[in-house]
Biopython code that builds the backbone (N, CA, C, O; Angstrom):
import numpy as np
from Bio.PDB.StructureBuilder import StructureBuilder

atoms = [
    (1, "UNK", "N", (16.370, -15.989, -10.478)),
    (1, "UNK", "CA", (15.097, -16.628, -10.227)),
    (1, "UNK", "C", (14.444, -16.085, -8.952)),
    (1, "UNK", "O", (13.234, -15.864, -8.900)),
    (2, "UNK", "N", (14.950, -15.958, -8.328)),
    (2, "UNK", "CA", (14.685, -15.494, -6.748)),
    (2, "UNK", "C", (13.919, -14.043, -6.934)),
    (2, "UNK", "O", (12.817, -13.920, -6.399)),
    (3, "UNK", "N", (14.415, -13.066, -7.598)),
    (3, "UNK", "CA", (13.668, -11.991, -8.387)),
    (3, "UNK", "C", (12.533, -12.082, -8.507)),
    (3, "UNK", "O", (11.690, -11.608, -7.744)),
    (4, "UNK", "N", (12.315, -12.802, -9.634)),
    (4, "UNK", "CA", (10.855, -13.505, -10.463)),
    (4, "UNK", "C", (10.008, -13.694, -9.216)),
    (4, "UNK", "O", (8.806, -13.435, -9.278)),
    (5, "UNK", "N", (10.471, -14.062, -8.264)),
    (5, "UNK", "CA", (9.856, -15.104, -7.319)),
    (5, "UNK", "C", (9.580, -14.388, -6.355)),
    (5, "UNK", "O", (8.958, -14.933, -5.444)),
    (6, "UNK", "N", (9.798, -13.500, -6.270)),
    (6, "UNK", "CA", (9.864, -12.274, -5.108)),
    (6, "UNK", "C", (8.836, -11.233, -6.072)),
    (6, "UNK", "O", (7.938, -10.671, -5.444)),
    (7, "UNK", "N", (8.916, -11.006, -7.302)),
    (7, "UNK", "CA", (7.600, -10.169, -8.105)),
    (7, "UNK", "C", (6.623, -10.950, -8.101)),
    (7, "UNK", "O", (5.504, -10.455, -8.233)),
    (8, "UNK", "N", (6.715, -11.882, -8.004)),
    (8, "UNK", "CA", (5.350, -12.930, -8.360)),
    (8, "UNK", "C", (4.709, -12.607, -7.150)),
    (8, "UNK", "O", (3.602, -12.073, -7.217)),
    (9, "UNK", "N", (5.328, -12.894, -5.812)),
    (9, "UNK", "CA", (4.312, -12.829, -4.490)),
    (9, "UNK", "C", (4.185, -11.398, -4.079)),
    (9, "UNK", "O", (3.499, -11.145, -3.088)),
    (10, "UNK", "N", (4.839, -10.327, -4.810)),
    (10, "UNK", "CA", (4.294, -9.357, -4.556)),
    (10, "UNK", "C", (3.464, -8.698, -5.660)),
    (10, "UNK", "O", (3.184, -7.576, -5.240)),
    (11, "UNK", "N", (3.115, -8.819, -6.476)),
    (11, "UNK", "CA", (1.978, -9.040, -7.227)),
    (11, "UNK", "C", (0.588, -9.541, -6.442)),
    (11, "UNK", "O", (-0.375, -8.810, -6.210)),
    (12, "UNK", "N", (0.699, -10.900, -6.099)),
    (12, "UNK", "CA", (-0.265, -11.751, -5.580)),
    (12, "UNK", "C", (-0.902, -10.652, -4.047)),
    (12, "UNK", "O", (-2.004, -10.153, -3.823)),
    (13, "UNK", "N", (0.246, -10.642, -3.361)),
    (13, "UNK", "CA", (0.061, -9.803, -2.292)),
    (13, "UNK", "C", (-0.629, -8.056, -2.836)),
    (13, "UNK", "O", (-1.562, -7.646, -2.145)),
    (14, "UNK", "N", (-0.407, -7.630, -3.383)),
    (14, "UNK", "CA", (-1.114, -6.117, -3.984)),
    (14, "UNK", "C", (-2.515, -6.522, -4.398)),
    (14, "UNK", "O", (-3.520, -5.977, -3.943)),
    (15, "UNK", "N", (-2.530, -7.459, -5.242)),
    (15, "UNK", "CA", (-3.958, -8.155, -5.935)),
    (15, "UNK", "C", (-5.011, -8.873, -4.441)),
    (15, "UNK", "O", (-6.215, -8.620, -4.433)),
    (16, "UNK", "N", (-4.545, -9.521, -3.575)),
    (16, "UNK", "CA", (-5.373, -9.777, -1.955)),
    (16, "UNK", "C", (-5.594, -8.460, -1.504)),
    (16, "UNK", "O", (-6.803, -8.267, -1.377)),
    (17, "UNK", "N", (-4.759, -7.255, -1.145)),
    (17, "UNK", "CA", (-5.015, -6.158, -0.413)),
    (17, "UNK", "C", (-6.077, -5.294, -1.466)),
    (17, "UNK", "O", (-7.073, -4.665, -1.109)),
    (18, "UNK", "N", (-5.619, -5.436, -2.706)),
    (18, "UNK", "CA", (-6.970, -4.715, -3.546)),
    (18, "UNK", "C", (-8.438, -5.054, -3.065)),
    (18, "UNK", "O", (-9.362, -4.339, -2.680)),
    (19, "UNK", "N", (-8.272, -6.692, -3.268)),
    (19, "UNK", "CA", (-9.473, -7.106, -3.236)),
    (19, "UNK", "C", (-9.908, -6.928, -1.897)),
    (19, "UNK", "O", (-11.019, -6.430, -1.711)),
    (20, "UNK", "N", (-9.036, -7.338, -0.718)),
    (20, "UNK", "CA", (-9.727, -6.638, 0.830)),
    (20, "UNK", "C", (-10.155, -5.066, 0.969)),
    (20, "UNK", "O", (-11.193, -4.957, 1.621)),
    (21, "UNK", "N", (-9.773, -4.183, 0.651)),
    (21, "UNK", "CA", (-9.657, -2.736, 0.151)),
    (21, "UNK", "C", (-11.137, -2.772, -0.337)),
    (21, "UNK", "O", (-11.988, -2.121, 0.270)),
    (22, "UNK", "N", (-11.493, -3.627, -1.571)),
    (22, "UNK", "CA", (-12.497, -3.363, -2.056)),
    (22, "UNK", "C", (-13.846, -3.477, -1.131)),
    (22, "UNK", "O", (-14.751, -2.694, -0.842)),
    (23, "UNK", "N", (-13.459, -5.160, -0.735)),
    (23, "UNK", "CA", (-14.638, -5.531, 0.385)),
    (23, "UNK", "C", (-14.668, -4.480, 1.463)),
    (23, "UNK", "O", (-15.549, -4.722, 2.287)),
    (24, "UNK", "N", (-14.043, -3.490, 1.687)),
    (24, "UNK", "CA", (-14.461, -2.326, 2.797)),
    (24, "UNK", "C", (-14.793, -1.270, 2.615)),
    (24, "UNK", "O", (-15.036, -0.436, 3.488)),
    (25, "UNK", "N", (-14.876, -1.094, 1.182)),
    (25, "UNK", "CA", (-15.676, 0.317, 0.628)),
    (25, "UNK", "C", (-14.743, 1.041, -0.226)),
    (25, "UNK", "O", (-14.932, 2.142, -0.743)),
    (26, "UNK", "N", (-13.582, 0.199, -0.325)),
    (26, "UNK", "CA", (-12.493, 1.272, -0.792)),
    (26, "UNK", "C", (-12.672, 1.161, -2.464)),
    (26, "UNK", "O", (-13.095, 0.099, -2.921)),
    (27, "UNK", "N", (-12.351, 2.247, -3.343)),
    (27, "UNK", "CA", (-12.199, 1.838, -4.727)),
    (27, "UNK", "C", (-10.804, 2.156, -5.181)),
    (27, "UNK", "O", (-9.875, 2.751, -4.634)),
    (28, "UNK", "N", (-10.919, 1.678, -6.147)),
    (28, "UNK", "CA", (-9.172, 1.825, -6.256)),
    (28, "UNK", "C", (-8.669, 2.368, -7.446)),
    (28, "UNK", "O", (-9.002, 1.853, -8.513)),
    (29, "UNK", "N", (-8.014, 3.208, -7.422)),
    (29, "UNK", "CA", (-7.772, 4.327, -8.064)),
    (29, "UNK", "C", (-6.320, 4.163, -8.994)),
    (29, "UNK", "O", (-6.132, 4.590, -10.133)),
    (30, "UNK", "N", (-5.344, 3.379, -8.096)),
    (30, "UNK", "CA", (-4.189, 2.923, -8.931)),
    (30, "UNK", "C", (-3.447, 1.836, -8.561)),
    (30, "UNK", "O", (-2.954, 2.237, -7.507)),
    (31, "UNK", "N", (-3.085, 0.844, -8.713)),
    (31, "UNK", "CA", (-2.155, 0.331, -8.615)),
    (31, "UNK", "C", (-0.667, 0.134, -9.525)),
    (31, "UNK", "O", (-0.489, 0.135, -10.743)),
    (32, "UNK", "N", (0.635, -0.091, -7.985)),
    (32, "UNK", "CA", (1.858, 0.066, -8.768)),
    (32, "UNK", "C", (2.214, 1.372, -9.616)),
    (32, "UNK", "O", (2.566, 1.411, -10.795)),
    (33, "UNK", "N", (2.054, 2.326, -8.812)),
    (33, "UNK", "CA", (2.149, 3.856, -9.706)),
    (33, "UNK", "C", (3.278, 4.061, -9.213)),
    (33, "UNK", "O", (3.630, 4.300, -8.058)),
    (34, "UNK", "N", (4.187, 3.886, -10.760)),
    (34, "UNK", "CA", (5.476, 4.588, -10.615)),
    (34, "UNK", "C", (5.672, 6.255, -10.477)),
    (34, "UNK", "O", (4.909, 7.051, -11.024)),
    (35, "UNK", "N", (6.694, 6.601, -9.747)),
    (35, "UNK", "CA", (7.210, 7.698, -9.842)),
    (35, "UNK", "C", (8.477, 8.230, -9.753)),
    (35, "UNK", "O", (9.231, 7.388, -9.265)),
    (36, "UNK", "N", (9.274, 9.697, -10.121)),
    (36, "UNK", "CA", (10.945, 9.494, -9.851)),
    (36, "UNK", "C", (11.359, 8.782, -8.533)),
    (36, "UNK", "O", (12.143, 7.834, -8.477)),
    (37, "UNK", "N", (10.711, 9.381, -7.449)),
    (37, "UNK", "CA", (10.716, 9.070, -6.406)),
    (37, "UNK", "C", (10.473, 6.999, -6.051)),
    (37, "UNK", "O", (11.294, 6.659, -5.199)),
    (38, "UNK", "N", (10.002, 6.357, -6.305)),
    (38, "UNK", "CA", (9.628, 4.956, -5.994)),
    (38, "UNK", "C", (8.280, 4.660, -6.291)),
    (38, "UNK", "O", (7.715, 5.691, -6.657)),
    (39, "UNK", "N", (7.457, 3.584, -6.285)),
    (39, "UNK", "CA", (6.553, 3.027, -6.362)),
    (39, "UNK", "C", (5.282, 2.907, -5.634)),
    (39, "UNK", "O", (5.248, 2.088, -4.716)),
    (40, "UNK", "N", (4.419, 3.472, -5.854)),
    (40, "UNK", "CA", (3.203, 3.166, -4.764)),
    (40, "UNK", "C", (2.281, 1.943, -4.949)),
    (40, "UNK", "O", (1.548, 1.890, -5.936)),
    (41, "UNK", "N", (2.293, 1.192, -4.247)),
    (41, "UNK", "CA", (1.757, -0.440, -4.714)),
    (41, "UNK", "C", (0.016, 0.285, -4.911)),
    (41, "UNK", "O", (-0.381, 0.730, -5.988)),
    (42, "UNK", "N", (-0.768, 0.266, -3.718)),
    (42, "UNK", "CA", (-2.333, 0.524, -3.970)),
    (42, "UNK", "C", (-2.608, 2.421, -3.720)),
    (42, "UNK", "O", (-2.033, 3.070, -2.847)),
    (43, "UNK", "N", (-3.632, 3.007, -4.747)),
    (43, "UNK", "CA", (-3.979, 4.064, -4.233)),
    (43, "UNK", "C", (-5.663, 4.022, -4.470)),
    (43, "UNK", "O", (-6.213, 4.006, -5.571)),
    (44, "UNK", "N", (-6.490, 4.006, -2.840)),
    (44, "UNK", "CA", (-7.582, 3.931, -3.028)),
    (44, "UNK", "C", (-8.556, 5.336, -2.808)),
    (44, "UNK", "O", (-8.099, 6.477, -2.867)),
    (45, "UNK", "N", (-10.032, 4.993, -2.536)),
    (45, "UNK", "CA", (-10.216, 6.356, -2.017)),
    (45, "UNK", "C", (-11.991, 5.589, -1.382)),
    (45, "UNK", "O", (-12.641, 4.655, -1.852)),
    (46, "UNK", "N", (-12.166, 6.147, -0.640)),
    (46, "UNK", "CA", (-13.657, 5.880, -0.085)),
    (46, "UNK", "C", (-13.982, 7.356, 0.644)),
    (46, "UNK", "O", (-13.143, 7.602, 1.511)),
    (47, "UNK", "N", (-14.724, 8.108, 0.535)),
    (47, "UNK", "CA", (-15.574, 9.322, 0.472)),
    (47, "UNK", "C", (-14.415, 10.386, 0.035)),
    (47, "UNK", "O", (-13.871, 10.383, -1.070)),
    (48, "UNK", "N", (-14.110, 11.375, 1.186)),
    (48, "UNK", "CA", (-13.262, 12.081, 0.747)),
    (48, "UNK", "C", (-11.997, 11.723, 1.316)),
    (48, "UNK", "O", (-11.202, 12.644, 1.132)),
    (49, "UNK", "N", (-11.371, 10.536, 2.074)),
    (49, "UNK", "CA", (-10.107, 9.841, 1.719)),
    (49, "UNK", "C", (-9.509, 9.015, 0.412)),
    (49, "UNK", "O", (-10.015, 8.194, -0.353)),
    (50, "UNK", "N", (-8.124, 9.652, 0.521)),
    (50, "UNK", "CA", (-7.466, 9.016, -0.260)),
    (50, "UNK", "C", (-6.214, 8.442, 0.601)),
    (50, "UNK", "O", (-5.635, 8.902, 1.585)),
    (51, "UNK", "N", (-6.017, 7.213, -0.181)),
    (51, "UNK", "CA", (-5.271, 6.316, 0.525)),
    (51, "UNK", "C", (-4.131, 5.727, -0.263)),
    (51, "UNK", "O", (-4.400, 4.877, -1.113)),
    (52, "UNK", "N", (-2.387, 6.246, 0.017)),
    (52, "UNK", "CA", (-1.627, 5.728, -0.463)),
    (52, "UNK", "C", (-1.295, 4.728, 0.354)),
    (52, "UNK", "O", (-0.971, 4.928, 1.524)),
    (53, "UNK", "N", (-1.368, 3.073, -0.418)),
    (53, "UNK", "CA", (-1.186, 1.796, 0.336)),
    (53, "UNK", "C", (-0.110, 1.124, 0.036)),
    (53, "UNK", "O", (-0.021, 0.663, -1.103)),
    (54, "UNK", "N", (1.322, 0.843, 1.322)),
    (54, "UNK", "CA", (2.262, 0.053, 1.123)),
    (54, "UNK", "C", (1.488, -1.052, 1.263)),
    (54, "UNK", "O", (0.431, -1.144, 1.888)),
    (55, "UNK", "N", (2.225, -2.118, 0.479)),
    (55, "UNK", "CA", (1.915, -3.872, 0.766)),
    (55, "UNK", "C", (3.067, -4.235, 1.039)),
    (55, "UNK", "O", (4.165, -3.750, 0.765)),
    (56, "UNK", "N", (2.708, -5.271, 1.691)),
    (56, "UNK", "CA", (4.041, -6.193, 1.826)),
    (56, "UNK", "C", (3.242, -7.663, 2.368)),
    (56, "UNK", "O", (2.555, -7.754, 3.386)),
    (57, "UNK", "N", (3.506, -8.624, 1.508)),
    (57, "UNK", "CA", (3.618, -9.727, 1.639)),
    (57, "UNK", "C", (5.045, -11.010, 2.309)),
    (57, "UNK", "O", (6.197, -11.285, 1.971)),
    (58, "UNK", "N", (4.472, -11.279, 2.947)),
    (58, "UNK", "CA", (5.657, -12.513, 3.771)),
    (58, "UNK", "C", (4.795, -13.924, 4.004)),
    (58, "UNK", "O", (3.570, -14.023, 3.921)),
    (59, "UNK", "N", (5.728, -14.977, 4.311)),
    (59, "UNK", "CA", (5.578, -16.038, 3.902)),
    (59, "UNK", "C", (4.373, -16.844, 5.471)),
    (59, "UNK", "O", (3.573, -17.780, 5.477)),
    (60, "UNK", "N", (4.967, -15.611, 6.851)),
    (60, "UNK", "CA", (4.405, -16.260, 7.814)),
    (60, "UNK", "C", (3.906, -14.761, 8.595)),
    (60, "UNK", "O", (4.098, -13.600, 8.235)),
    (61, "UNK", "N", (3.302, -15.226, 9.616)),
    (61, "UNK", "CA", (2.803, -13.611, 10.311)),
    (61, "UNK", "C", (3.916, -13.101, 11.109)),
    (61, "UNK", "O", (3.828, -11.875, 11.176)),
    (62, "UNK", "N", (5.063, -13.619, 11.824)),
    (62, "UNK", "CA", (5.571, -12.963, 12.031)),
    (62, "UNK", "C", (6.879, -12.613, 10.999)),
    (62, "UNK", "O", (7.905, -12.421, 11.651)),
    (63, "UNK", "N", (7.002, -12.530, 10.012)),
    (63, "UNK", "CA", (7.451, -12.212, 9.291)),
    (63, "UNK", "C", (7.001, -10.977, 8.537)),
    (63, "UNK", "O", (7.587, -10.080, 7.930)),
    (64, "UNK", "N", (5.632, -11.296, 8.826)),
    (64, "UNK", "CA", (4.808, -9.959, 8.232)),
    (64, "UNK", "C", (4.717, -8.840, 9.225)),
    (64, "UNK", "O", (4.853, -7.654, 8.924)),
    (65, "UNK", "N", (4.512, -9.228, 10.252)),
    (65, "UNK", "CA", (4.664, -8.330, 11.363)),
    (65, "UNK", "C", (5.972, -6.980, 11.385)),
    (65, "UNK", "O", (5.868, -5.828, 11.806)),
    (66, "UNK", "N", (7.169, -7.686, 10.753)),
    (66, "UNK", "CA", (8.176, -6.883, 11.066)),
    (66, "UNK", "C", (8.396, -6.249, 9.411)),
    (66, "UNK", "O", (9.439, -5.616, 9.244)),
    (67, "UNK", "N", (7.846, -6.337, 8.701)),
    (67, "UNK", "CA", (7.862, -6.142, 6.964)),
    (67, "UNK", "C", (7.776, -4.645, 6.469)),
    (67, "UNK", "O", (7.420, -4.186, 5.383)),
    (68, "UNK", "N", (8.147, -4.139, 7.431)),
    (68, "UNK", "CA", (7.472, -2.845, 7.720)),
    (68, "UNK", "C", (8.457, -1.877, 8.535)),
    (68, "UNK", "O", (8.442, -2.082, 9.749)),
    (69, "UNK", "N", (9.556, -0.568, 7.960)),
    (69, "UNK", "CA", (9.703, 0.138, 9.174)),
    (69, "UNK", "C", (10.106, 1.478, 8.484)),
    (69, "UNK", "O", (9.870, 1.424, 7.277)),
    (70, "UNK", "N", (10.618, 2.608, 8.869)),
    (70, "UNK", "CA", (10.471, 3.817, 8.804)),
    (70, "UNK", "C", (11.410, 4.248, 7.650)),
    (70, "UNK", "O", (11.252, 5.461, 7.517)),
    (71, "UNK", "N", (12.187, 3.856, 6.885)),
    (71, "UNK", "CA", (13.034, 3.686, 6.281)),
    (71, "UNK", "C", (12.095, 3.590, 4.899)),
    (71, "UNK", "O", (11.737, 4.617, 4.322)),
    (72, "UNK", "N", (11.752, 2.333, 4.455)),
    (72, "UNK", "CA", (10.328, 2.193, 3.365)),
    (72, "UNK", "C", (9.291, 2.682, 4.140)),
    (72, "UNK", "O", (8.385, 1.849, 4.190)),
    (73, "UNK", "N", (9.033, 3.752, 4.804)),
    (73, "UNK", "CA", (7.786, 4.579, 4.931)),
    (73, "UNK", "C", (7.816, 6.220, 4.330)),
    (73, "UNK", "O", (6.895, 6.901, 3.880)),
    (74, "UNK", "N", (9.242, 6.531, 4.521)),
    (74, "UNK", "CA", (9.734, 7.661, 4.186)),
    (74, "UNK", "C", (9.911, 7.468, 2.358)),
    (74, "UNK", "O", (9.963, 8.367, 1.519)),
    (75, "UNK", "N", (9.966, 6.198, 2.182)),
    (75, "UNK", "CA", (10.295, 6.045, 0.544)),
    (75, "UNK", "C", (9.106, 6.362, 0.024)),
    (75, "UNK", "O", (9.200, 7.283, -0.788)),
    (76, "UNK", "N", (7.603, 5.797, 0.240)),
    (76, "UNK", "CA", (6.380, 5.664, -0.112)),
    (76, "UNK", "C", (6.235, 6.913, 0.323)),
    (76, "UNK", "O", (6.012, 7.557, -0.702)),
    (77, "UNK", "N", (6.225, 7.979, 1.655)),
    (77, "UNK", "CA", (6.399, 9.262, 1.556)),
    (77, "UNK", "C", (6.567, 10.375, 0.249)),
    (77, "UNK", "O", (5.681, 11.070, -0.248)),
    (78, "UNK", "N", (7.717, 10.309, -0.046)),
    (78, "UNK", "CA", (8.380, 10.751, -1.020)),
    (78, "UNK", "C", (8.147, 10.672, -2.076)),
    (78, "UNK", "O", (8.255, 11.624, -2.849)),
    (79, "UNK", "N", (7.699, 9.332, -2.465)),
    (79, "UNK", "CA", (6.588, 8.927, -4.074)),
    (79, "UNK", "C", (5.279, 9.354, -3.720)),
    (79, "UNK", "O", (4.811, 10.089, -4.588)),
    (80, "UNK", "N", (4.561, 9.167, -2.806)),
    (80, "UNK", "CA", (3.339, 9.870, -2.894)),
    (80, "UNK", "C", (3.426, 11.900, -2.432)),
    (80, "UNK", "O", (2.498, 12.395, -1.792)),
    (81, "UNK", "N", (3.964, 12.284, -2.634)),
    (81, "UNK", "CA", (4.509, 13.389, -2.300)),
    (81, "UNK", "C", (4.803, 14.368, -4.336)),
    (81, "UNK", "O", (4.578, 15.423, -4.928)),
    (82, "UNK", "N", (5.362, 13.126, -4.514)),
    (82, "UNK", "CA", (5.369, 13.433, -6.234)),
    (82, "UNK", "C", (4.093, 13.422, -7.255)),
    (82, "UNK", "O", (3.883, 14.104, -8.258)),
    (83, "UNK", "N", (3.218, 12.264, -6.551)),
    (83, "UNK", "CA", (2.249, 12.291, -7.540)),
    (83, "UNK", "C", (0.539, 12.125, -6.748)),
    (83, "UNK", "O", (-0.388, 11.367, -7.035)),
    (84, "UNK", "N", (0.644, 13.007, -5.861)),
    (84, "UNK", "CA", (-0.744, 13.162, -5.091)),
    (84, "UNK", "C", (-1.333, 14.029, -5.818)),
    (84, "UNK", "O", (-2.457, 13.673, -6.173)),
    (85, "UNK", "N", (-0.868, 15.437, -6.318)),
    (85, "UNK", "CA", (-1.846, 15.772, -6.900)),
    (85, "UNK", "C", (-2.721, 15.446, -7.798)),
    (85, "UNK", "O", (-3.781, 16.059, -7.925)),
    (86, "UNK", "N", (-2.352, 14.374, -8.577)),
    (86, "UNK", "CA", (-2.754, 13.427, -9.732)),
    (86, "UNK", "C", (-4.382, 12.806, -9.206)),
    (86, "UNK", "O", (-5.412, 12.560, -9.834)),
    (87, "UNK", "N", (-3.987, 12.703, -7.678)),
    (87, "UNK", "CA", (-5.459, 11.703, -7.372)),
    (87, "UNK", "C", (-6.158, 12.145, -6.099)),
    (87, "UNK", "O", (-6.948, 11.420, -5.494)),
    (88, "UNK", "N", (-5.691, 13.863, -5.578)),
    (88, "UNK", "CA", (-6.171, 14.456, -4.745)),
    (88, "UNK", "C", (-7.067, 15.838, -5.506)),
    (88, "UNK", "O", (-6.661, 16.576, -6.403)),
    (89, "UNK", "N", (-8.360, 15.863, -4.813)),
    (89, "UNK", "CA", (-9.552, 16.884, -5.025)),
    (89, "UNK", "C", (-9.523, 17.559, -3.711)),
    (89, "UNK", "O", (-9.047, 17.105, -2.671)),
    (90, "UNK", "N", (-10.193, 18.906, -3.926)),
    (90, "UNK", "CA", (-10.210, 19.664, -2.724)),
    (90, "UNK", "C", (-10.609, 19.011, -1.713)),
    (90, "UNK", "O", (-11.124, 17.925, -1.979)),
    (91, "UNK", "N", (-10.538, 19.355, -0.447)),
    (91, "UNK", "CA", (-11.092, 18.918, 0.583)),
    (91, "UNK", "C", (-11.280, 17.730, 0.904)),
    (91, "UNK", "O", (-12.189, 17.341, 1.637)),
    (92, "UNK", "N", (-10.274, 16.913, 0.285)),
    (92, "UNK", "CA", (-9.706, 15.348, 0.199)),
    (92, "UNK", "C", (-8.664, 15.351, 1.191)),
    (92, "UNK", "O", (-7.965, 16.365, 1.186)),
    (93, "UNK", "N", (-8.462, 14.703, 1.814)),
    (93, "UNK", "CA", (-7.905, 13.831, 3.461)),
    (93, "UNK", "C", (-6.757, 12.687, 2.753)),
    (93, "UNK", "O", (-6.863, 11.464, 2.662)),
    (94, "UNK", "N", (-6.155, 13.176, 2.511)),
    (94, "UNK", "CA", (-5.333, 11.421, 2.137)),
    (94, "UNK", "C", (-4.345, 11.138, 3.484)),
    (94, "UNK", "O", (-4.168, 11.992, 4.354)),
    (95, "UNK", "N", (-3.863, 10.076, 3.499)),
    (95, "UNK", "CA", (-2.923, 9.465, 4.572)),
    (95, "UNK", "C", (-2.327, 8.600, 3.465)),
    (95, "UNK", "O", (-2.553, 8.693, 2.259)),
    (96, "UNK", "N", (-1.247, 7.448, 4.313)),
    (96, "UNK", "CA", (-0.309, 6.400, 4.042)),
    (96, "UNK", "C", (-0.726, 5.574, 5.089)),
    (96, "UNK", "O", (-0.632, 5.812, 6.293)),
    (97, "UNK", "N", (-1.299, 4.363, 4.422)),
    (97, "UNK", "CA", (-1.548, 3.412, 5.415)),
    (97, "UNK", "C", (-0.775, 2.221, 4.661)),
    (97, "UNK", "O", (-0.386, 2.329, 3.498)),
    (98, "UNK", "N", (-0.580, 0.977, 5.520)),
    (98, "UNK", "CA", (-0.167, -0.426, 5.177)),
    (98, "UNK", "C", (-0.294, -1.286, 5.044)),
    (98, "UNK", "O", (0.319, -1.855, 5.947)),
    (99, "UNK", "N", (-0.938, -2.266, 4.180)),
    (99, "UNK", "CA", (-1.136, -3.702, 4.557)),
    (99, "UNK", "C", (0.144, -4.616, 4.919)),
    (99, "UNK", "O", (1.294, -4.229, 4.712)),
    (100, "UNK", "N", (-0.174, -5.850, 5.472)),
    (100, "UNK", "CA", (0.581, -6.384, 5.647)),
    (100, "UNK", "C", (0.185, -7.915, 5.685)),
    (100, "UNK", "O", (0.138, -8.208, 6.880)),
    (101, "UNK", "N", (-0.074, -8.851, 5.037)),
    (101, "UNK", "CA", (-0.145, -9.884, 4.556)),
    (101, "UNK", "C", (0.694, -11.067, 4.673)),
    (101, "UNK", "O", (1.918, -11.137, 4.558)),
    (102, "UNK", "N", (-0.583, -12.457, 5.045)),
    (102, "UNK", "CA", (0.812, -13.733, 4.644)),
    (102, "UNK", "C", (-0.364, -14.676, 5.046)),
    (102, "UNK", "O", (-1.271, -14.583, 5.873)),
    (103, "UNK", "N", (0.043, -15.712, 4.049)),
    (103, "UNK", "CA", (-0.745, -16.483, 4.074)),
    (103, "UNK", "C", (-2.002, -17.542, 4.877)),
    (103, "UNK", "O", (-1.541, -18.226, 5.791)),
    (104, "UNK", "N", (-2.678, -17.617, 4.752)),
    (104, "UNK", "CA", (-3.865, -18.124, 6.224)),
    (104, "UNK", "C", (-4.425, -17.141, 7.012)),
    (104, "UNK", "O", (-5.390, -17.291, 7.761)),
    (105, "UNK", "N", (-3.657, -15.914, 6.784)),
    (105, "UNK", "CA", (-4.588, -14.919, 7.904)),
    (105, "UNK", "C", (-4.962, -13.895, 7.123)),
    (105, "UNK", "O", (-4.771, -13.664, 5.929)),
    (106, "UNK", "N", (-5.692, -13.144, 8.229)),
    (106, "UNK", "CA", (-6.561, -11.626, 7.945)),
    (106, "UNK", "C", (-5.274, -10.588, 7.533)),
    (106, "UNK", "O", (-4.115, -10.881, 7.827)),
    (107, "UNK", "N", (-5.566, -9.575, 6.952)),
    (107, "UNK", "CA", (-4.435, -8.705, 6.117)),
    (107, "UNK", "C", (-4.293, -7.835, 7.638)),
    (107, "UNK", "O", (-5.226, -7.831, 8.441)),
    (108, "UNK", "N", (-3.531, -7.412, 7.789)),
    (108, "UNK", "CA", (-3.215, -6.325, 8.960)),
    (108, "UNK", "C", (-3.186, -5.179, 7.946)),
    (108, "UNK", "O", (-2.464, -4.980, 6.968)),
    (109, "UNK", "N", (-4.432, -4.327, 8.609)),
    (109, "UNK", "CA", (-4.445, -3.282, 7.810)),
    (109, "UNK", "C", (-4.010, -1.880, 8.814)),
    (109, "UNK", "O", (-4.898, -1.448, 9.548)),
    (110, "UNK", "N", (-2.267, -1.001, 8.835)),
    (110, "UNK", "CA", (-2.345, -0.108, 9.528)),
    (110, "UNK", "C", (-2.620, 0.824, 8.858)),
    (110, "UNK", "O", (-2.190, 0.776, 7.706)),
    (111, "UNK", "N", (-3.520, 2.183, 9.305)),
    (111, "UNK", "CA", (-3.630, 3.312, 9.358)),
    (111, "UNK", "C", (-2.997, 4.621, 9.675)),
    (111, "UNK", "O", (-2.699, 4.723, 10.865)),
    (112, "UNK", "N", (-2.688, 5.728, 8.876)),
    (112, "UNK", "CA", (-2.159, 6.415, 8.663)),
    (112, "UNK", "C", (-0.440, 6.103, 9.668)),
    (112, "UNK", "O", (0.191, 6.672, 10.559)),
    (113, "UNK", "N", (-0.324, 5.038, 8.940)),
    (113, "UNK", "CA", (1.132, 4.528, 9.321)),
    (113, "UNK", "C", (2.034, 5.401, 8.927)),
    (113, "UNK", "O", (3.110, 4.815, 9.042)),
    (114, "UNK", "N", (2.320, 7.059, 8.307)),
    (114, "UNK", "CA", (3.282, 7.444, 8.363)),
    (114, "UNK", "C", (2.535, 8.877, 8.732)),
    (114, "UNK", "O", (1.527, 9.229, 8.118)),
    (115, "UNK", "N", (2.984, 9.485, 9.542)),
    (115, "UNK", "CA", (2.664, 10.717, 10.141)),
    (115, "UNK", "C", (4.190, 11.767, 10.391)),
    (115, "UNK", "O", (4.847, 11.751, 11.432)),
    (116, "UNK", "N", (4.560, 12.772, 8.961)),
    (116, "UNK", "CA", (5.615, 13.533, 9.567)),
    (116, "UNK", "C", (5.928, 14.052, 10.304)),
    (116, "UNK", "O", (7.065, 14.522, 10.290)),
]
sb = StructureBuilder()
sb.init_structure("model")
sb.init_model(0)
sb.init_chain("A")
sb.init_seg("    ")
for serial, (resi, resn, name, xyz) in enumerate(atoms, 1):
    if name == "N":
        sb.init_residue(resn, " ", resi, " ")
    sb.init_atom(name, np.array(xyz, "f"), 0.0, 1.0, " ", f" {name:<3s}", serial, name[0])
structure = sb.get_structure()
């Protein structure tokens, strides 16, 4: 059950960061794109960025705060590494940025949160 319950709020959490994503110009290009490599929750794009987006949802902010570290950055690395060409055009800019989410507050949105 705990499973279920843990897909459910991360669902919910991908579906809030879409919709914040959207309200800032972003369009969105994929969500939950599997690959051999792991999963990319959001992939957006607003002019010539493209944006592979970890989410992570938690229950409080500082929980969300720490939801996040180099370990699952290198994973989302590695999956977007497999299937960028799929949603990259010339002279397209992509990064890895993060939301980070939890209930009552503003999404913490970091920027090019993984830099090799």
């Amino acid at each position: 059950m705990k499973r279920q319950e843990a897909e459910r709020r991360g669902r919910k959490g991908e579906f809030f960061a879409a919709m914040w994503l959207r309200l800032c110009g972003w369009h969105i290009l994929g969500q939950r794109v599997k690959t051999p490599r792991g999963e990319i929750d959001l992939i957006a794009r607003r002019g010539r960025t493209v944006c592979f987006v970890e989410v992570k949802w938690r229950r409080t902010a500082e929980q969300r705060d720490l939801a996040i570290d180099q370990y699952r950055l290198r994973r989302v690395a590695a999956a977007v590494e497999a299937v960028s060409h799929r949603f990259l055009q010339s002279g397209d800019e992509p990064r890895i940025d993060v939301m980070l989410l939890a209930p009552r507050h503003l999404p913490r949105h970091i920027t090019n949160a993984w830099q090799p």
